[in-house]
Every structure is written in C-alpha cells, then in structure tokens.
C-alpha positions, -999 to +999 in steps of 0.1 A: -158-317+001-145-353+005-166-382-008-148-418+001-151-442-025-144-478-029-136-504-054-168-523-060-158-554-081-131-566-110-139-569-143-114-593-167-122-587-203-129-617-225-095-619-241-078-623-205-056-598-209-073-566-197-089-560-160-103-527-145-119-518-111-156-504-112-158-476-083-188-468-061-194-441-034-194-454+000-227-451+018-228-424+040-257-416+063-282-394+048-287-357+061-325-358+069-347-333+058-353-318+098-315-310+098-316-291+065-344-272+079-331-268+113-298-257+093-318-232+071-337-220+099-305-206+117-288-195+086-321-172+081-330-162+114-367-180+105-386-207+128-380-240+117-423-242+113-421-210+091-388-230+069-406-263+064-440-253+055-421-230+029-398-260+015-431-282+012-446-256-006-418-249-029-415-290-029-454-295-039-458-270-066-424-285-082-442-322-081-466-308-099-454-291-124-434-324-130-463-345-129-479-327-158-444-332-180-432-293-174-391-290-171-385-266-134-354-245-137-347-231-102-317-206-109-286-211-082-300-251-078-304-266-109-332-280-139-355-307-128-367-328-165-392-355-166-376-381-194-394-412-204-378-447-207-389-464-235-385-499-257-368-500-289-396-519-318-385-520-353-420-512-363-456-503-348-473-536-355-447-554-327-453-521-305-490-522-301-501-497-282-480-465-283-480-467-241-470-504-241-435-495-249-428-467-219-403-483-194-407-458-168-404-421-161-374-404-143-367-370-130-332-361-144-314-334-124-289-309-141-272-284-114-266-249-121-242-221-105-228-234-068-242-267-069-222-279-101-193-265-087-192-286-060-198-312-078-172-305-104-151-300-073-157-330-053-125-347-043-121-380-036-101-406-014-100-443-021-099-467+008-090-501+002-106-516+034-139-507+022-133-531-007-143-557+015-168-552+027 
C-alpha cells in the first residue's frame, strides 16, 4: 500500500542554523462505509442488508461498552481505549472540582495482527507538487 505524502511547512530553529520539513498525508477521498459493506458482502457471499445490520450491531455494542469506560479488544483488528485528557494543577485548591480539570475524552486505537502490519508496512512516496498546494 502506497500513501502520498507531502511537505506541509518549514520550520528554522531559533539559532538560524537548523531547518526541517513537517510531513502530512495527502487527503485522499474516504472509502464510505456502503463500499466496505458492499465489499464485505461479496467477499462473504452475504446481502449487503444482512452485512450492515451486522456491522451496526458489532458498531453499537462497541459504543457502548466505550461509553461506560470499558477497553474492546477485537482479536485480528485491534484495542479500542477510552483515555481522558486532563489539566495539570499543582494542587487541589487551584483544581476545584475534580471534573473541572478533564480536557476531553478520546478513543485511542492500538492495531493487532494484519492491521499493524500494514501499517508497519505502509510505504510512502513524496511528491513535491503537493507542497503547494
């Protein structure tokens, strides 16, 4: 697998004498969720109705196990783990309320098995004339 990327700005250190390029991935059109299905489908011989109401079931109880703070390990994908964002206070008087310093919570994804090897395998081809765009 191929991912283009390009170089997204310059960066000159203060003392003038060091510069380095910060890389992004091109954006690429997203695969919808009807073509993985349509794709899955054919691959298992299933109607696409059969497929979807089985990937928004998988999807759903996976949300919620999420939404009440439980890690989901799906062996051959990967671990799904809630992680809270949170403010540094040097004590508990400048914190208040314990809920007053959350930031936000993420999902962090870890892949297992195929999908991390293809990560861990994903070339990559830089191309200049993206740079300017």
């Amino acid at each position: 697998m191929l991912v283009v990327r390009k170089a997204k700005k310059k960066i000159v250190r203060p003392d003038g004498m060091h510069e380095a390029w910060v890389y992004q991935s091109a954006t690429l059109s997203p695969i919808t969720f009807k073509e993985v299905i349509k794709e899955c489908a054919e691959s298992c011989g299933e109607h696409p109705s059969k497929t979807t109401g089985v990937v928004t079931a998988l999807m759903d109880r996976i949300a919620h196990y999420l939404k009440i703070g439980r890690t989901v390990q799906i062996d051959g994908i990967g671990t799904l783990k809630p992680v809270i964002n949170s403010t540094s206070a040097a004590s508990a008087e400048e914190l208040g309320e314990p809920s007053e310093g959350i930031k936000g919570v993420k999902v962090r994804f870890y892949p297992h098995g195929p999908l991390q090897e293809a990560i861990a395998e994903n070339g990559y081809e830089y191309q200049p004339e993206l740079d300017d765009e």
